[in-house]
Structures are given as structure tokens and as C-alpha cells.
C-alpha positions in Angstrom: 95.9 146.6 72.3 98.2 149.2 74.2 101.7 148.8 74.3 103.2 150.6 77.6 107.1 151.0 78.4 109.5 153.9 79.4 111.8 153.2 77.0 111.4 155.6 73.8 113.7 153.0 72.0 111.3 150.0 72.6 108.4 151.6 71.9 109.9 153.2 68.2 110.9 148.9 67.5 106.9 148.7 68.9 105.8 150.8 66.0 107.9 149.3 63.5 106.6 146.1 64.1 103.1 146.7 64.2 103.9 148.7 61.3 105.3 145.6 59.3 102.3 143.6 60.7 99.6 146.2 59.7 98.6 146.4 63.2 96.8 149.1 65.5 98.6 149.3 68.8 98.4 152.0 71.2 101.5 153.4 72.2 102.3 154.9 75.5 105.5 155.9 77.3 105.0 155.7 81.2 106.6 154.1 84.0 104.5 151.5 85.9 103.9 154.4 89.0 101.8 156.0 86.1 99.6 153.9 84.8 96.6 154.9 85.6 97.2 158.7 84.7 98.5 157.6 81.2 95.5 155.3 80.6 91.7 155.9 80.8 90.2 152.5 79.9 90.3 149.3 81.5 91.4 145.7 79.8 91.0 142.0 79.6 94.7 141.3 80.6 98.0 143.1 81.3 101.1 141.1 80.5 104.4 142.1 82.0 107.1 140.4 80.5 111.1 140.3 80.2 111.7 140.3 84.0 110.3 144.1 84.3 109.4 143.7 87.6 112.9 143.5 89.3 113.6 147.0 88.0 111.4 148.3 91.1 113.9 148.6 93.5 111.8 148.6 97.0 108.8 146.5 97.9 106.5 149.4 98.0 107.3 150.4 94.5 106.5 146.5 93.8 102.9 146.8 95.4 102.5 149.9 93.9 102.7 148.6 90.0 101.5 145.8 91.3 97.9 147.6 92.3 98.3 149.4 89.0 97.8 146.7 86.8 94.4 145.9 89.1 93.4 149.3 88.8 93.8 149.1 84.4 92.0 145.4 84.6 88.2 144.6 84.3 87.1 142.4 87.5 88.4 138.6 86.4 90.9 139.9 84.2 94.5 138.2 83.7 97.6 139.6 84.4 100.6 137.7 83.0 103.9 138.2 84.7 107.6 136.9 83.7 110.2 137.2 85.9 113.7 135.2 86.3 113.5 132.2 89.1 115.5 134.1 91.3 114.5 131.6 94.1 117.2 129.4 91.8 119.4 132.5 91.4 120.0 132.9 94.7 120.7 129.6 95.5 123.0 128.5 93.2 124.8 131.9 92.7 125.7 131.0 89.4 127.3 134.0 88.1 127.0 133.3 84.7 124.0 133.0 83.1 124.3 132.3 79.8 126.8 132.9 76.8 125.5 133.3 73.6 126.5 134.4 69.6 124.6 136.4 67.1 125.8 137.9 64.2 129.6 137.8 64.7 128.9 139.2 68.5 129.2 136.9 71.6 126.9 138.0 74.5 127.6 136.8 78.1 125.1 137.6 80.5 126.6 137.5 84.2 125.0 138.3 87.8 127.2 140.0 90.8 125.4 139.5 93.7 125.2 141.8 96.7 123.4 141.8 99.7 120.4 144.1 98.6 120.3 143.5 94.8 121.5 141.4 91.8 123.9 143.7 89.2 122.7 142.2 85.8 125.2 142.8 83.3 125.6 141.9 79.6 129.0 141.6 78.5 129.3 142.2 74.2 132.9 140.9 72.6 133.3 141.5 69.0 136.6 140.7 67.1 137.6 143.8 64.9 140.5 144.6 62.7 142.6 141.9 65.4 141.3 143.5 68.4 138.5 142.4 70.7 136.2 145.3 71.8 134.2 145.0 74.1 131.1 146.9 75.7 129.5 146.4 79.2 126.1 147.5 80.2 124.8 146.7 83.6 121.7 147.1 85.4 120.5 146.7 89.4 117.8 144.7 90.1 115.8 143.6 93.4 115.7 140.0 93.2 111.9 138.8 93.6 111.5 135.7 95.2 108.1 133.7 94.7 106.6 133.7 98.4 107.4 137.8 97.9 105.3 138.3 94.7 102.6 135.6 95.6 102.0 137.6 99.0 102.2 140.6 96.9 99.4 139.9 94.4 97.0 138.7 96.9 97.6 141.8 98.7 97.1 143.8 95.4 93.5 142.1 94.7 94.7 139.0 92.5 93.5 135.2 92.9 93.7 131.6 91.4 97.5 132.5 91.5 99.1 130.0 89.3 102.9 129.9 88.7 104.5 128.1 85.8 108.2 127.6 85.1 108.1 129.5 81.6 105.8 130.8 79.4 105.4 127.5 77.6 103.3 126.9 81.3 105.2 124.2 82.4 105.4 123.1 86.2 107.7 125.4 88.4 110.5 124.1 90.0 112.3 126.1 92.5 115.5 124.8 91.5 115.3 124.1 88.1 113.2 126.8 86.1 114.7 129.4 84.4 111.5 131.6 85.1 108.6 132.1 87.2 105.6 133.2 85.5 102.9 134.0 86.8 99.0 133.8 85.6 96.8 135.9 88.1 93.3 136.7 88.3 91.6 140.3 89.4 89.4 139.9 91.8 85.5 139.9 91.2 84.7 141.8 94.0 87.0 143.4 96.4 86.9 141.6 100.2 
């Protein structure tokens, strides 16, 4: 098992938890345009998860990790993909997406919405000494619709495209999942 992310952070809470676990994962720190220089063997399946994708702000940056994960996958492997349903998103333009507490911290999570992009943002309130502080930490991302990133792995060498509402695999509804995910096949032979 390999672990990839360009986040030094994530892959240090990587370590620690394999650690814990006593297993042996690979770790490597690359961006998804460097995949195949950062790895040298192929897999069974390539999981992308926590709505990664959106972080590749132009189409061709899309196809690009997109042919990546083929090139890292034996023919007929799986690649797993999670993204948000931003096909429901869009459409509703619900601005806040969901409000939650943890350890004496509330987190709202809220979209702005602008013509080319969605401004994720994570608001954190904690009450301290009397005082509310706050901290705000927002993100860009290229909304990915589903007709986009079905066309996209087809073009990328992916079949038996099957799209699920969450991870759980339930049924995909355009208006009502919170997720599209995303179970593609490499194919056999290239056409």
C-alpha cells in the first residue's frame, strides 16, 4: 500500500497511524501531475478521496491526473473517486453546507460561488475567556460536474463507469447526494 498527498502534514498523521496499526505503508509526497515520476510500480486500485479532484483548477489539469492514475494501474484495475455532488451544489446554491461541534469548537463549512469556481471555506468559533475567536481558512475549487468527469475518464482509458451517491454505494441522485463517487475500470486494452 502507498499513501500519496502533497501535504507534509497528512502524510506525518499517515505515519502515525499506520504506526498505531503496525502497518507498512509507503509514503510519498507528490502532486497528482507527478505521479508517475514519484512511483515505479503499478497497482490493483487508486482511491482518490476527500473531494481532491476539485483542487485542479482547469480541465486539462483534470485529464492530466486523471491519465495518471491509468498510467499507475494494472489493465482492469479500480480507481475509486469521491468528490462533492456539485451537480446539487450548483443547483441549489446552498451556501452553507453544514455546521458542526467537536470538542468545544463549532465548524461551519460555507460555499461563495463565483462564476469560475466555488470558494470553500471553513469557518472555526471557539468561546474563550468571554470572547469568541474565530479563524477562517478558505480554499478555491473548480466545481466538477458528473457529465465532466464521466467524459473525462472515458477519455483517460476508464470503463464500466459506475457512479454512487456515497461511499456506502448507494444510488446517485443528482439532487439529493451529498457525493458522487465514482468506481472506474482501466481499460484492458487500449482502443
Amino acid at each position: 500500500m502507498t499513501a500519496m498527498d502533497m501535504s507534509k502534514k497528512m502524510l506525518e498523521r499517515v505515519k502515525a497511524h499506520a504506526k498505531d496499526l503496525h502497518l507498512k505503508i509507503d509514503i510519498v509526497d507528490s502532486t497528482f501531475q507527478n505521479i508517475p515520476h514519484r512511483l515505479d510500480k503499478k497497482f490493483d486500485a487508486v482511491l482518490c478521496m476527500g473531494n481532491s479532484l476539485p483542487h485542479l483548477l482547469t480541465h486539462e489539469d483534470l485529464m492530466q491526473a486523471l491519465k495518471n492514475f491509468s498510467a499507475v494501474l494494472h489493465p482492469g484495475g479500480i480507481l475509486i473517486l469521491q468528490l462533492l455532488n456539485y451537480d446539487r451544489i450548483l443547483m441549489s446554491r446552498e451556501r452553507v453546507q453544514s455546521v458542526k461541534e467537536a470538542r468545544g469548537t463549532t465548524f461551519v463549512r460555507f460555499c461563495e460561488f463565483h462564476e469560475d469556481c466555488v470558494v470553500f471555506n471553513i469557518l472555526r468559533l471557539k468561546k474563550e475567556e468571554g470572547r469568541i475567536i474565530h479563524k477562517l481558512d478558505s480554499v478555491r475549487l473548480r466545481p466538477i460536474l458528473k457529465p465532466e468527469i464521466m467524459g473525462a475518464l472515458h477519455e483517460a482509458g476508464f470503463d464500466d463507469l459506475r457512479i454512487h451517491g456515497s461511499i456506502a454505494l448507494d444510488d446517485f441522485c443528482a439532487q439529493t447526494s451529498k457525493d458522487l463517487v465514482v468506481l472506474a475500470l482501466k481499460r484492458k486494452a487500449m482502443n
